[in-house]
N, C-alpha and C positions, 0 to 999 in steps of 0.2 A: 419682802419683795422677791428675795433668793426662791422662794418655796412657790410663788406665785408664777415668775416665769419656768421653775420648773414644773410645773400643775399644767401650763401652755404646751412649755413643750412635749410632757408625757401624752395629752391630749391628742394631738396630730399624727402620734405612732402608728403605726398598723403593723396587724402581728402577720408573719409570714405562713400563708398555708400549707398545711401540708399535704401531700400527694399522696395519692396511692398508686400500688406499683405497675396496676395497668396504664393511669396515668405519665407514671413516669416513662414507662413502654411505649404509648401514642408518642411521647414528646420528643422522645432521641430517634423514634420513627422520623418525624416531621424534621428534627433538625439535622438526619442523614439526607433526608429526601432532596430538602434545601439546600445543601450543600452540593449535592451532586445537578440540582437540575438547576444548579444558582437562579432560582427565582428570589424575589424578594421576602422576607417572611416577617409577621407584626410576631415581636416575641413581649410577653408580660413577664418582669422581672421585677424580682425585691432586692433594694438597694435604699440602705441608710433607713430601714427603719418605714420605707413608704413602696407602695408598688408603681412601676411605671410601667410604659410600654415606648416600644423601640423599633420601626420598620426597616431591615438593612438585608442585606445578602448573606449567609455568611461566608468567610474567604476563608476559613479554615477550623480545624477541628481537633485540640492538643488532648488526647486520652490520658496522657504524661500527667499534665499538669490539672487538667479538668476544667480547660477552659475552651472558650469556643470566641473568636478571633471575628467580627464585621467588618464586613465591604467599608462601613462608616467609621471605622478606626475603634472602635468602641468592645474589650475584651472580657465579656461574663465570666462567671464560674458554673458549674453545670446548677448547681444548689440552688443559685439566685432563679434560677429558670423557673417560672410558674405553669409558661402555658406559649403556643408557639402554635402558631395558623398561616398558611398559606395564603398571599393576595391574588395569587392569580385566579 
């Protein structure tokens, strides 16, 4: 039963992609851009093994620690970051 639900839950993982560095280029683009023109921005991030996505502001930008701080209270890491678009 042990091996069965872990067979479930290796099943549901998804593996985090990786970027290339113009990508990564576009992305700290868009998430300077965001931050200075606080528009709202959809960012796609990996977290716990799944990818999500996240529409928020963001309120701040820590180079220190390599995280990036939302209007929705919610603090990434830059790593988790997949991909980040403009709603306006």
């Amino acid at each position: 039963a042990k091996d069965t639900i872990k067979a479930i839950k290796e099943k549901g993982k998804e593996e985090r992609p990786t970027l290339f560095p113009e990508e990564v280029n576009m992305l700290i683009d868009t998430l300077v851009d965001g931050y200075y023109t606080k528009d709202k921005i959809v960012l796609t991030y990996y977290e716990a093994h799944h990818i999500k996505n996240i529409t928020s502001t963001i309120k701040k930008i820590h180079p220190n620690s390599n995280t990036i701080e939302l209007g929705c209270g919610k603090t990434l890491y830059f790593e988790q970051i997949i991909h980040a678009s403009s709603v306006g």
